[in-house]
C-alpha positions in Angstrom: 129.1 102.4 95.3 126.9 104.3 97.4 128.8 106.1 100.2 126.4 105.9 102.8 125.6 102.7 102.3 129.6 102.2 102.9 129.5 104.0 106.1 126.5 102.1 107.4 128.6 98.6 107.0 131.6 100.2 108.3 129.7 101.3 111.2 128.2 97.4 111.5 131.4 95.8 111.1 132.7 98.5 113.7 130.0 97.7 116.2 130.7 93.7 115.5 134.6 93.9 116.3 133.6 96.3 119.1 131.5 93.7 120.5 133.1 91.1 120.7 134.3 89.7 124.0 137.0 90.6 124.5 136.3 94.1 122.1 138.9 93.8 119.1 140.4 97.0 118.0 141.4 97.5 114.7 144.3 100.2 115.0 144.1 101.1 111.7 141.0 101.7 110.4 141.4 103.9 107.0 139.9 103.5 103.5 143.1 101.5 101.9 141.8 98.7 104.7 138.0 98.9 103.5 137.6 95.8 100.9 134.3 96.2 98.3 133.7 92.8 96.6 133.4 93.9 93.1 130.6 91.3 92.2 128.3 91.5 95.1 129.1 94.9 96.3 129.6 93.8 99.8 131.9 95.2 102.6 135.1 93.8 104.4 137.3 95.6 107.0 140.5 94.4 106.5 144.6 94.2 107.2 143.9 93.4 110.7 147.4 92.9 111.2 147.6 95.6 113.9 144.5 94.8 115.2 144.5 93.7 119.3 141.5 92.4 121.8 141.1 95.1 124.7 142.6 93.0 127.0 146.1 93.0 125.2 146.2 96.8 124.3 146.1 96.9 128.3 148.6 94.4 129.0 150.9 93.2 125.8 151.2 96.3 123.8 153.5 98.3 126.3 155.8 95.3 126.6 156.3 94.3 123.0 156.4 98.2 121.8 153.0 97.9 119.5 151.2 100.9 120.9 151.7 103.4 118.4 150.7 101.9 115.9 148.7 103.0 112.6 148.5 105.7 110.1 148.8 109.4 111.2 146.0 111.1 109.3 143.4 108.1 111.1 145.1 108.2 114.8 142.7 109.4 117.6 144.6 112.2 119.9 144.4 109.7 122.7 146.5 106.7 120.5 149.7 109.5 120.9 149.6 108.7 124.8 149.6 105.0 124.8 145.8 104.7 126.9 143.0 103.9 124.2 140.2 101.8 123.9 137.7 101.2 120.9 137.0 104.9 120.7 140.5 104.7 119.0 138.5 103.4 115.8 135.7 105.8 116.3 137.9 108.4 115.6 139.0 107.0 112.4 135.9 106.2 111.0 135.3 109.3 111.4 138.2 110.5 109.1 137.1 107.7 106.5 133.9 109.0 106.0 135.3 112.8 105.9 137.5 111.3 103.1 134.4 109.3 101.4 132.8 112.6 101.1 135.4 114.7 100.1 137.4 112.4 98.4 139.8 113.7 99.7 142.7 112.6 102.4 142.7 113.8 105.6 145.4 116.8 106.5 146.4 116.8 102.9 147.4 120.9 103.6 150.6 119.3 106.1 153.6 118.5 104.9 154.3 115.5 107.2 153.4 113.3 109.8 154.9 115.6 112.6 152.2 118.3 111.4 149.5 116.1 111.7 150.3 114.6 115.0 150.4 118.3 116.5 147.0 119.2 114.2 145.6 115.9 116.5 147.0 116.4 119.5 145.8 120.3 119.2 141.7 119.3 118.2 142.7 120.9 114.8 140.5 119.5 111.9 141.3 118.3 108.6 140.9 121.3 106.2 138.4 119.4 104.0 135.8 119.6 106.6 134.9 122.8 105.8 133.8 121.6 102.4 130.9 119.3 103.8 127.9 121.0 103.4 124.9 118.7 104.6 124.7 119.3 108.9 123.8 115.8 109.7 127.4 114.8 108.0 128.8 117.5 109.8 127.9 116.4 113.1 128.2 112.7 112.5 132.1 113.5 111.5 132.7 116.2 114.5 131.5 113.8 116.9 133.4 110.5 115.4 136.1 113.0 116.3 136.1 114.5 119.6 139.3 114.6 121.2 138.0 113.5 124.3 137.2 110.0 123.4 135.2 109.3 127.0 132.4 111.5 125.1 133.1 110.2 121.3 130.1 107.8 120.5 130.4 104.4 120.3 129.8 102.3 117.3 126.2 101.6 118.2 125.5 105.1 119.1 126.8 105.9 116.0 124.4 103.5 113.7 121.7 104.9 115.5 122.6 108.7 113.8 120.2 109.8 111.7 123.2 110.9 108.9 123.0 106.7 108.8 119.7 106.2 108.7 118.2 104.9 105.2 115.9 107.0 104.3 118.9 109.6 103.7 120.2 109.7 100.3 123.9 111.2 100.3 124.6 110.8 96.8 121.5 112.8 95.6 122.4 115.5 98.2 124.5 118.4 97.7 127.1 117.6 100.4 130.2 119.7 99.6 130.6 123.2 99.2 132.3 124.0 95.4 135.3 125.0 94.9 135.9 128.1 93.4 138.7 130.5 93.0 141.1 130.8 96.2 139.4 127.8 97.7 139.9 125.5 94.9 143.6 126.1 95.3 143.6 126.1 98.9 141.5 122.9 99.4 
């Protein structure tokens, strides 16, 4: 499957949960939660089962003990302090597509969840970022995650990027740097 194409329904189904009224949050937005209909090739985001309208996050959460909630590797900095909004998925998208590129998972150089929390919590990036090449995947990644989610884009802004826009080819690009020598074993 085409990887940008991926990201551009991600980003659409992003901007339709985001939309909503009340906005629905997913909480765990990662690529074991992104469904490809082997047939058609069409995209589902699923296992909303930690998913929450705004208006509960804000109310709900801190009384039934739901607000950390997620996978490590995909939680925005701003998740770890129990006051988030949609940006919260923002921030993961970003770290799916990072891994759709690389193929590789997020903070795989930390040995557990405690490393990547600081990592998060610190602005520290994945490792595997340095390995994207092309700039517009660069910038789309760094500014899914910003640590400071009041200037992360939302999930409009972010279909109007011009790493999503059509007429860009990812798989024909070079996107990653190779690996070769120390960096292969490091990365």
């Amino acid at each position: 499957a085409d990887r940008l194409r991926l990201c551009r329904e991600i980003a659409a189904g992003m901007h339709f949960l985001h939309t909503r009224s009340p906005a629905v949050l997913h909480r765990d937005l990662k690529c074991d939660n992104i469904f490809i209909n082997g047939q058609r090739g069409d995209l589902r985001i699923g296992d909303l089962g930690l998913s929450r309208r705004k208006a509960q996050v804000d109310k709900n959460d801190v009384q039934q003990g739901m607000t950390l909630a997620g996978t490590p590797a995909f939680m925005a900095p701003e998740f770890y302090n129990e006051h988030y909004d949609e940006k919260v998925d923002i921030y993961a998208f970003g770290m799916c597509t990072l891994e759709m590129l690389t193929k590789e998972y997020p903070y795989l150089e930390c040995t557990h969840p405690a490393q990547i929390v600081k990592c998060t919590m610190e602005g520290t990036m994945p490792r595997s970022l340095k390995r994207v090449k092309d700039k517009l995947a660069q910038d789309f990644i760094a500014k899914c995650l910003l640590r400071d989610s009041k200037i992360r884009l939302s999930a409009r802004e972010l279909k109007d990027h011009e790493f999503l826009k059509p007429n860009k080819d990812l798989d024909n690009t070079e996107i990653l740097y190779p690996k070769k020598g120390k960096e292969a074993k490091e990365a």
